[in-house]
N, C-alpha and C positions, 0 to 999 in steps of 0.2 A: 828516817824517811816518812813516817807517820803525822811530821809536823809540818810539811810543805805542803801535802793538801789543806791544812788550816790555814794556813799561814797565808796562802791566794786568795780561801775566803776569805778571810777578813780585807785584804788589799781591793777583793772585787767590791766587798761591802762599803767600804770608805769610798773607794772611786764613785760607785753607782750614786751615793749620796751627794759628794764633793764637787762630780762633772756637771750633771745639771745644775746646780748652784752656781758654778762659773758662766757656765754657758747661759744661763738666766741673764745674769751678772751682767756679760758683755751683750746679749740681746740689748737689754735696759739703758746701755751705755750708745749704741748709737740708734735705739729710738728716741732718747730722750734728749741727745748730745744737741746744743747750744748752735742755730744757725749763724749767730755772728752779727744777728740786725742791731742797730743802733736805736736803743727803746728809745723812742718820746713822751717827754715829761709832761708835755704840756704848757713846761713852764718857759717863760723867756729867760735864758740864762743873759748875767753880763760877763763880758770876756773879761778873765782875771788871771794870772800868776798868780804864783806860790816862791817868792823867793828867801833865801836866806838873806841876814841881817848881822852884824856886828856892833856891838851896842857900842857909842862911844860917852854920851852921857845921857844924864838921869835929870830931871826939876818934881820937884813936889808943889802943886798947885792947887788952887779952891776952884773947884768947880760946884756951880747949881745941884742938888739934888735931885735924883732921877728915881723911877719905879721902881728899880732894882736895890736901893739903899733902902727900901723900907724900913721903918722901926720896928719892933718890936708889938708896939701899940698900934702899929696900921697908919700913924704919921711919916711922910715923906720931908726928909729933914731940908733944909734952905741951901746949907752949903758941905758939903764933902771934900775930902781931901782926893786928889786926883793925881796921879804921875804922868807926868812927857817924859819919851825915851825919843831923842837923840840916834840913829843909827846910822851904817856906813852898809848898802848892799852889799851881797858879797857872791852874788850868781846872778843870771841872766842877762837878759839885755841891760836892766839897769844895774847892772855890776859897775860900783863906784860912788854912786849918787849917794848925797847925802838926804836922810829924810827925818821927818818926826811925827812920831804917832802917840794916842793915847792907848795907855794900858788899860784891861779891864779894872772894876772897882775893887778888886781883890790880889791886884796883883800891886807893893809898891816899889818903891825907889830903890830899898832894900834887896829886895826881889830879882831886882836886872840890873846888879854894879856896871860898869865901863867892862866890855872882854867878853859879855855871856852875849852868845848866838840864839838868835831867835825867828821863827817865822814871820816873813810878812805875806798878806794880800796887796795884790797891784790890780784895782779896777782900771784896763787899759781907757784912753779918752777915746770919746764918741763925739759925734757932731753936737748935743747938745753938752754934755758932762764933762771936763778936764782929766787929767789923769790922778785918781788919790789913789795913797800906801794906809795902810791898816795894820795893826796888830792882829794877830793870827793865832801864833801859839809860839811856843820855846820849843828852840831844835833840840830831839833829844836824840839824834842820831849816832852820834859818839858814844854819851852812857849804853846804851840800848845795845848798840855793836858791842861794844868791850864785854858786857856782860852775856851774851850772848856766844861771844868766841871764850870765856871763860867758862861756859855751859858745859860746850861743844869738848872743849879739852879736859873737864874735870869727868865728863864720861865718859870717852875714850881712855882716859887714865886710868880707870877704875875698871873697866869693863871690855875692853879691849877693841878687838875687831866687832864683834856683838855692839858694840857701843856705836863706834862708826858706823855699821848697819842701818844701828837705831835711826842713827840722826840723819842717813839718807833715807830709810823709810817715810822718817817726818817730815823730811822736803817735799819728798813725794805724794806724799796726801797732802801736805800744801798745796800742790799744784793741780791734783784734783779739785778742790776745792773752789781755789781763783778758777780753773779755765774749763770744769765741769759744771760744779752747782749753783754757784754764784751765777752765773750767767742762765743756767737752764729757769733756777727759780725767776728770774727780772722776766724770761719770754714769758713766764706763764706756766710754762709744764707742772706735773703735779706735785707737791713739794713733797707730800710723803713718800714718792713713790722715786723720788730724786734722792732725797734722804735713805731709805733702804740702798740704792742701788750705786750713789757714791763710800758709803759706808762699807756694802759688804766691797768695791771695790780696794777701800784702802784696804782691808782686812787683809786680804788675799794677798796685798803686795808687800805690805807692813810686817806679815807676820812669819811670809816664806825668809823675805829680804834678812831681818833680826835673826830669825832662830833657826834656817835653812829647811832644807823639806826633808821630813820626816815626820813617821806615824804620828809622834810627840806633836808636833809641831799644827799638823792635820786634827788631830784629835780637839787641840785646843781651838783652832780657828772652827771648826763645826760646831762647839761650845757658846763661842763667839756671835754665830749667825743665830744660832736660836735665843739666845737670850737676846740680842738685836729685834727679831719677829717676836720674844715674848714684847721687849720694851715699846715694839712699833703699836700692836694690838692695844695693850693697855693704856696707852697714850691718848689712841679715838674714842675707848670708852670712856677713859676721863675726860675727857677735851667734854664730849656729849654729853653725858651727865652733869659736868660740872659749870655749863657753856663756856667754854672758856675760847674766845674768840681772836685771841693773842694783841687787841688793839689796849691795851691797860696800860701799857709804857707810853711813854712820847714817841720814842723812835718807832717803833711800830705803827704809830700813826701818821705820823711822818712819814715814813716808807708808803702807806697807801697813798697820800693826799700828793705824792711826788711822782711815784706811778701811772696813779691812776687807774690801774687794772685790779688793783688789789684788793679784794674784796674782804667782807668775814669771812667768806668758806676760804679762803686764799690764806687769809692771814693765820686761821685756825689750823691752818695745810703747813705753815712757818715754824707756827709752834711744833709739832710735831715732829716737824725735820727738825727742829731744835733738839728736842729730847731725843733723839736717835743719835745725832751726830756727839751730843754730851755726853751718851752713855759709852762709846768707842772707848774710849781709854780706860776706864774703868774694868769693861768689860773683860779687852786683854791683858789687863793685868792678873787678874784672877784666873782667867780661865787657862792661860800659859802658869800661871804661878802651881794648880791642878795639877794640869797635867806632867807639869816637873816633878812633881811633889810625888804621883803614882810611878813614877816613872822609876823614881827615887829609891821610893820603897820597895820595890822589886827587886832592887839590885843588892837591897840590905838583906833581903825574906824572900829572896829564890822561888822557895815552897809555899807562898801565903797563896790563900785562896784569893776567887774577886771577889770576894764578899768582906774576907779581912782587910784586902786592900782600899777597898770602896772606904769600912769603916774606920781603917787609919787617916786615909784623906782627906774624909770629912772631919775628923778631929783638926786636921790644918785649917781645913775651910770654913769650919764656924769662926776659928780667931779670924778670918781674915773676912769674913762677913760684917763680925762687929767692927771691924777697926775699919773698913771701906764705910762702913752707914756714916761711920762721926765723919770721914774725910768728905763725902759728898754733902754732909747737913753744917759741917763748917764751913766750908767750903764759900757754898749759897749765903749761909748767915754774913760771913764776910764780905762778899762780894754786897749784902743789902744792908751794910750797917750802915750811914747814912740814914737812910728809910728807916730803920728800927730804932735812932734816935730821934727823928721826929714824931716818932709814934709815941714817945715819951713826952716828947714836948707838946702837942695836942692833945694825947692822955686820951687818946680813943680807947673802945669799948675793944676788948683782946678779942673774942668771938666775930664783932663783926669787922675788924682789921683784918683777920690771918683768911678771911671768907672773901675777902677783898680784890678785886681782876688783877691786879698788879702780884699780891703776895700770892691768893689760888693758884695760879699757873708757875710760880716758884716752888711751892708746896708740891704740886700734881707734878712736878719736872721731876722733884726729888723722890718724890713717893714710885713714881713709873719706875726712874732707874732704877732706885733700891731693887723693889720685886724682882726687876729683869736680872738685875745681879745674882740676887739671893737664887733665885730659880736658876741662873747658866752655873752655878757652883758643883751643885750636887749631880746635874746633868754631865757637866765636863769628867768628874772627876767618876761614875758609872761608864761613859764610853773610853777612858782611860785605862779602868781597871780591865774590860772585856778585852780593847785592843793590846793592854801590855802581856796579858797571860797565852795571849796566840801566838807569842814566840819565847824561844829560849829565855831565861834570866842571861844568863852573859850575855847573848845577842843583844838586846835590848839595854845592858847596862852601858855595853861597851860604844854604841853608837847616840847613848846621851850623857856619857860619864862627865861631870863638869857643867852640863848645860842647866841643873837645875838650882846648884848651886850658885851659878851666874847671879842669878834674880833674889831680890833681895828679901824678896817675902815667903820663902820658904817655907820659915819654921818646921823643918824635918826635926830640930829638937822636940816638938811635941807631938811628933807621930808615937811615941811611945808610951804616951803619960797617958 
């Protein structure tokens, strides 16, 4: 009897924290929610499809040299080797026609045999213009599907109902995403503050959905939300300090000059929901992986204090700090190797490239998260140890037995070492 008045505090303690954060949450969600107006661009669009194509044949031809074949040495050479693709529509109104377009300069004959489905543009005709078909892109709807339903099933195989969960979770924040933030940031609303409140909203759904609700489960997502507000914080102070104004990419400038509304302080507002919405997965990885791990070792050490538990866990959580830093600095590195080979080939000065708007804001992305990671570790895995010692060891094992083991980053092997 002496353990259920604990056992309410702690439930009142979690709730008083947990409820306002929801209740934030959904404040945030319809002050901020997407009225549905149709932005203007400014620009005069032409009306175009997007249809598919089925290749039937291929020609390799010389065409004049253009700005894009540059040499090497800054000369534009006379004549280039060029491909006509030959194709048979295969959707929309022009389902049937036959057409030919040219491929970009990088794409050849090789490239697109007779059989391979490719994108075209169809600029519809206008009173002054005819009707032309363009090259577009290669459909990659097939591979893209296949691998994707091979995703879906190799983790459900693995992982079970928890796995399907997962992967309705992730449609889920999907669709946050398209029909929440995407649309709230184009009105204008404020990106950081869209980013915070899409974020902790997948959290909330992601995290009960995958690992069902419980203390474990609570413990980890309030882990989640502060390392979220550490990485949201640190992000404006480096944005400010570093100026980092988010227009350094093409696309980001491009998204202003097509807007129109977008400013620096806006685009600086992108970045920021940037690094919020990157840190998410990262976040719950670790901080679910925490509180499995405390959860864990409770049920192995009955009798451990929170202070032996605290420091078991953080013996998991330093392995999984190191091994998180390389995953998000590889990660980036990969995703910018292009850039990091032309930095060879230019043979710029290392100090003033990595100080660079383009790399700065990749650097300051990865440096925010790291922090916000590194700090929701040691935070997750102290509200872990307090919340698991407020009830039974059997109670507590018995209602996560299995769920920690789920998750693949465990390392309950080196709680002991």
């Amino acid at each position: 009897m002496s353990r259920q008045p604990r056992l309410d505090r702690i439930a009142v303690v979690l709730a008083a924290i947990l409820v306002p954060l929801a209740l934030a949450t959904g404040v945030g969600l319809l002050a901020l929610w997407p009225t549905g107006e149709v932005h203007e661009t400014g620009i005069i669009a032409i009306e175009s499809e997007y249809p598919t194509a089925r290749v039937t044949a291929t020609a390799t031809e010389t065409c004049p040299g253009a700005n894009e074949d540059r040499l090497p040495d800054g000369t534009i050479p006379e004549s280039v080797a060029c491909t006509r693709v030959t194709a048979t529509v295969t959707s929309g109104d022009a389902k049937g026609q036959v057409v030919e377009v040219w491929t970009p300069a990088l794409v050849r004959a090789t490239d697109v045999p007779p059989g391979t489905t490719v994108v075209l543009v169809r600029y519809l005709a206008t009173d002054l213009e005819p009707e032309v078909f363009a090259w577009h892109d290669y459909s990659r709807t097939l591979p893209l599907g296949v691998l994707a339903a091979a995703f879906a099933v190799v983790v459900v195989a693995v992982a079970g109902m928890r796995g399907f969960r997962a992967l309705i979770g992730l449609a889920l924040a999907f669709v946050v995403i398209g029909t929440f933030m995407l649309p709230a940031l184009l009105e204008g609303r404020d990106a950081l503050t869209v980013g915070l409140v899409g974020s902790s909203t997948i959290m909330f759904v992601v995290l009960y959905l995958a690992h069902g609700f419980s203390r474990r489960t609570t413990t980890a997502l309030l882990g989640t939300l502060a390392g979220l507000a550490v990485t949201a914080a640190l992000g404006v102070l480096a944005a400010r300090s570093a100026h980092l104004y988010g227009i350094a990419t093409e696309e980001n400038y491009r998204l202003a000059m097509l807007t129109g509304q977008l400013d620096g302080t806006a685009l600086r507002g992108l970045f920021l929901c940037g690094v919020v919405l990157a840190g998410l997965g990262v976040l719950n990885d670790v901080t679910i992986t925490q509180a499995s791990a405390v959860w864990e070792l409770r049920g192995v050490m009955p009798t451990a204090s929170r202070r032996e538990l605290f420091t078991r866990g953080m013996r998991i959580g330093r392995d999984h700090i190191a091994s998180t830093v390389y995953t998000i600095a590889f990660a980036y590195a990969g995703a910018a190797l292009p850039v990091l080979l032309l930095l060879q080939v230019y043979q710029l000065p290392l100090l003033q490239t990595i100080s660079s708007g383009e790399f700065a804001e990749e650097i300051a992305r990865t440096l925010v998260g790291s922090i916000g990671l590194v700090l929701a570790i040691p935070l997750t895995t102290v509200i872990a140890a307090v919340v698991v010692t407020a009830q039974p060891a059997g109670h507590a094992h018995r209602h996560t037995a299995g769920d920690a083991t789920a998750h693949g980053h465990s390392h309950l092997g080196d709680a002991g070492t």
